[in-house]
C-alpha positions in Angstrom: -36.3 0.8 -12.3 -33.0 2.5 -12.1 -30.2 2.1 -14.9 -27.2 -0.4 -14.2 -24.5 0.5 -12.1 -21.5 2.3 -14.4 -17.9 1.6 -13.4 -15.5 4.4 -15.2 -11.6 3.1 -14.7 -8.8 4.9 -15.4 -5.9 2.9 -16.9 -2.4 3.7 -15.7 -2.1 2.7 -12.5 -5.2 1.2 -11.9 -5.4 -1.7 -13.8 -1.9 -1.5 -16.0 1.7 -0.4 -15.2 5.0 -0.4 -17.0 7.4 -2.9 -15.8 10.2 -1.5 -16.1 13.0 -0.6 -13.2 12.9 3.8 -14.9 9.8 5.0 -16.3 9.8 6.7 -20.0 10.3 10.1 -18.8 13.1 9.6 -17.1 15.2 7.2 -19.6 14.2 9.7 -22.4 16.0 12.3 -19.6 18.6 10.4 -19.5 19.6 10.4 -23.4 18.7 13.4 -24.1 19.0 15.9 -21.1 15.5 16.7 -20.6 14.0 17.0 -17.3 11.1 14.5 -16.4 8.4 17.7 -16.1 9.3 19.0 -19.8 8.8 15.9 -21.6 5.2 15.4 -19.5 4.4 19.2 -20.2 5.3 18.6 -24.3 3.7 15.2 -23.7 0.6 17.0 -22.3 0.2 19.0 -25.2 1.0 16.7 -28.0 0.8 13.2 -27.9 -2.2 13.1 -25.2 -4.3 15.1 -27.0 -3.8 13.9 -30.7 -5.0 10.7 -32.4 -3.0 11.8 -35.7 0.6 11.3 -34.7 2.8 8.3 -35.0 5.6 7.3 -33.3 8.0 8.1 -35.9 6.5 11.5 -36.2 6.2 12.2 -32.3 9.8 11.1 -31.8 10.8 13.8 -35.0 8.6 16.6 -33.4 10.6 15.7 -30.0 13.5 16.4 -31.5 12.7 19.5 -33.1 11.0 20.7 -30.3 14.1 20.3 -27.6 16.6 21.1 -30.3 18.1 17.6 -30.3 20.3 15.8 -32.2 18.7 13.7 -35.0 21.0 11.1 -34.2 18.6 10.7 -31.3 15.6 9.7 -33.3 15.9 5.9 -33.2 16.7 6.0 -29.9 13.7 7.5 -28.7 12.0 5.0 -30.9 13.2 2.2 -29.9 13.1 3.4 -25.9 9.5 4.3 -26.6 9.0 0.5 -28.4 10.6 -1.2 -25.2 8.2 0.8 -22.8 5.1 0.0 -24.4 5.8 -3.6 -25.0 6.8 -3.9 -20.7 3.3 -3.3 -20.1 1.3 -5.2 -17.6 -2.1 -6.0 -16.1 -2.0 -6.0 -12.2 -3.1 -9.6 -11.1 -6.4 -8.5 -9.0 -7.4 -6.4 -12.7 -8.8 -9.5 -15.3 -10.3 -11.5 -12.5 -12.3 -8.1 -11.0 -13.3 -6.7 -14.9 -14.5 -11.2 -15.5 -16.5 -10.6 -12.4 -18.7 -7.2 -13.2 -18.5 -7.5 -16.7 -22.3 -8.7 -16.7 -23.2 -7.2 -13.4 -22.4 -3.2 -14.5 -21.5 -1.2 -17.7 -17.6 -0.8 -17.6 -15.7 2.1 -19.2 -11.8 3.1 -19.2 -11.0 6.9 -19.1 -7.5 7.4 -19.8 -4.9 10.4 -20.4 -3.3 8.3 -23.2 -1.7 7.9 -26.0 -2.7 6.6 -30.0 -0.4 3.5 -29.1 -2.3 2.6 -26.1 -5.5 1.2 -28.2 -2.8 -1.6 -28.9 -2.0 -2.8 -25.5 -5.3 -3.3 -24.3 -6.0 -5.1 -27.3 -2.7 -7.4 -26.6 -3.8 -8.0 -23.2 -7.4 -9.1 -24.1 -9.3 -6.0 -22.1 -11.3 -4.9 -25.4 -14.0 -7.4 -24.6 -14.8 -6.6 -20.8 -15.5 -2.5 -21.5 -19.0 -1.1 -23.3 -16.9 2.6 -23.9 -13.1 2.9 -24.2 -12.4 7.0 -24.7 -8.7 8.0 -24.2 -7.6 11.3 -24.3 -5.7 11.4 -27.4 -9.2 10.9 -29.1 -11.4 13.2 -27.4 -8.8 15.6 -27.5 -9.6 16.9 -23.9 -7.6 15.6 -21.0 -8.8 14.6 -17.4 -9.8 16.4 -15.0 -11.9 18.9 -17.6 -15.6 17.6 -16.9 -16.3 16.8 -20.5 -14.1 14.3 -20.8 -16.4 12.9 -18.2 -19.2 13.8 -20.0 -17.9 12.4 -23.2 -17.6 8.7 -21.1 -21.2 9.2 -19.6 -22.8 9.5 -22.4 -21.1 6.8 -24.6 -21.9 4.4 -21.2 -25.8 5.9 -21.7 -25.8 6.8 -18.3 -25.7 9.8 -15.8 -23.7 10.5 -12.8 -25.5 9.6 -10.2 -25.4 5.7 -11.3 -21.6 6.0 -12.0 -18.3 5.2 -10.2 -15.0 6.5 -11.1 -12.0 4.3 -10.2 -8.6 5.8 -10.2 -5.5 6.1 -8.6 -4.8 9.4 -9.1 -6.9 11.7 -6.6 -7.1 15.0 -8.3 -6.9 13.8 -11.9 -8.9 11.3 -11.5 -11.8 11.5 -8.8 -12.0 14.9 -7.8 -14.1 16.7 -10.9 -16.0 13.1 -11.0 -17.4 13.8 -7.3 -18.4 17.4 -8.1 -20.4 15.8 -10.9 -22.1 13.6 -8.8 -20.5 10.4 -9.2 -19.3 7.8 -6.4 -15.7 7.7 -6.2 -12.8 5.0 -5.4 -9.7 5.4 -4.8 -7.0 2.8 -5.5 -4.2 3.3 -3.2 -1.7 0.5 -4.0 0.6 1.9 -2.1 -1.3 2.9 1.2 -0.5 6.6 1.6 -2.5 6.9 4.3 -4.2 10.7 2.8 -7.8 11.3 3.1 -9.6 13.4 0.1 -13.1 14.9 1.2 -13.4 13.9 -2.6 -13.3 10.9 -2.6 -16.0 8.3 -1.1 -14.2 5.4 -0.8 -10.0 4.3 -1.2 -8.9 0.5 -1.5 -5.6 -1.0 -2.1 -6.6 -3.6 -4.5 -9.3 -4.2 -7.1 -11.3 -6.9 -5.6 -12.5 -5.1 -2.5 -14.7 -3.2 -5.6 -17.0 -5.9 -5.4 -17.8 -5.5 -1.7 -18.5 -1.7 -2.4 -20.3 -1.7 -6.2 -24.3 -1.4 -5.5 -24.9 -4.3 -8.2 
């Protein structure tokens, strides 16, 4: 008899967003003068990557790292505070994870921050996942395949019985495919591209349920 089915989700953009009208990048451009691809890069080598930093201390290093003015500490703390706490679910995301929670194994794989542990925790998404690994703890970011690894083997499971769900293409699905996993890609906003990667795309949630071999 073979294993149960294994969904792998990633998080932003797949089943949370920021509701806000600018995204953190480019409000924290705004104040301080730094382009939307530097904070990501800094971002990218920092925060996603470490479990050990807190706001306070993220927002110091920020400013010693661009040269900024100190008088620009709260302010990055308190536009970092407003982002976080604009978070939502997408409406298709809690009915879908109800529905497989006891039909498949469900894991989130995300390139995240420490605060992020938080909001799923607000939202009341703890309960529907068997493995949660973010980035920030494994200290390894998506694609490299042992981050995938790393979510396989805390689901007890191999490839071959997995899904990855995503919305990113090349961050998300592509390395998963090579491994041998099924992948899905959630195209909210219908871009029309076709991935030889990628096995199936949908542009919400519940047509999962009509794909999932459960």
């Amino acid at each position: 008899m073979a294993p149960r089915t294994s969904v792998i989700f990633d998080l932003w953009g797949t089943l949370i967003y920021h509701d806000t009208e600018t995204n953190l990048f480019t409000r924290l451009g705004r104040l301080t003068g730094i382009k939307d691809e530097d904070v990501l890069e800094y971002l990218e080598r920092n925060w996603l990557v470490r479990n050990d930093l807190t706001l306070e201390a993220l927002a110091t290093d920020i400013c010693g790292y661009f040269h900024l003015n100190p008088d620009h500490l709260e302010n990055i703390i308190d536009i970092w505070n407003e982002d976080m706490s604009n978070v939502r679910c997408y409406s298709d995301a809690d009915e879908v994870l109800k529905s497989l929670r006891n039909l498949c194994k469900l894991a989130i794989l995300s390139n995240t921050g420490p605060m992020t542990g938080r909001i799923l925790k607000n939202l009341g998404f703890n309960d529907y996942f068997d493995f949660i690994l973010f980035s920030c703890d494994a200290g390894l970011l998506k694609p490299d395949a042992r981050i995938y690894e790393m979510t396989l083997a805390g689901l007890r499971t191999e490839a071959k019985y997995s899904y990855m769900v995503g919305d990113n293409p090349y961050s998300d699905l592509k390395t998963p495919k090579q491994m041998g996993m099924k992948t899905i890609f959630v195209d909210r906003y219908r871009n029309g591209k076709n991935y030889d990667f990628v096995d199936y795309t949908v542009s919400r949630l519940s047509s999962l349920l009509g794909i999932l071999e459960i």
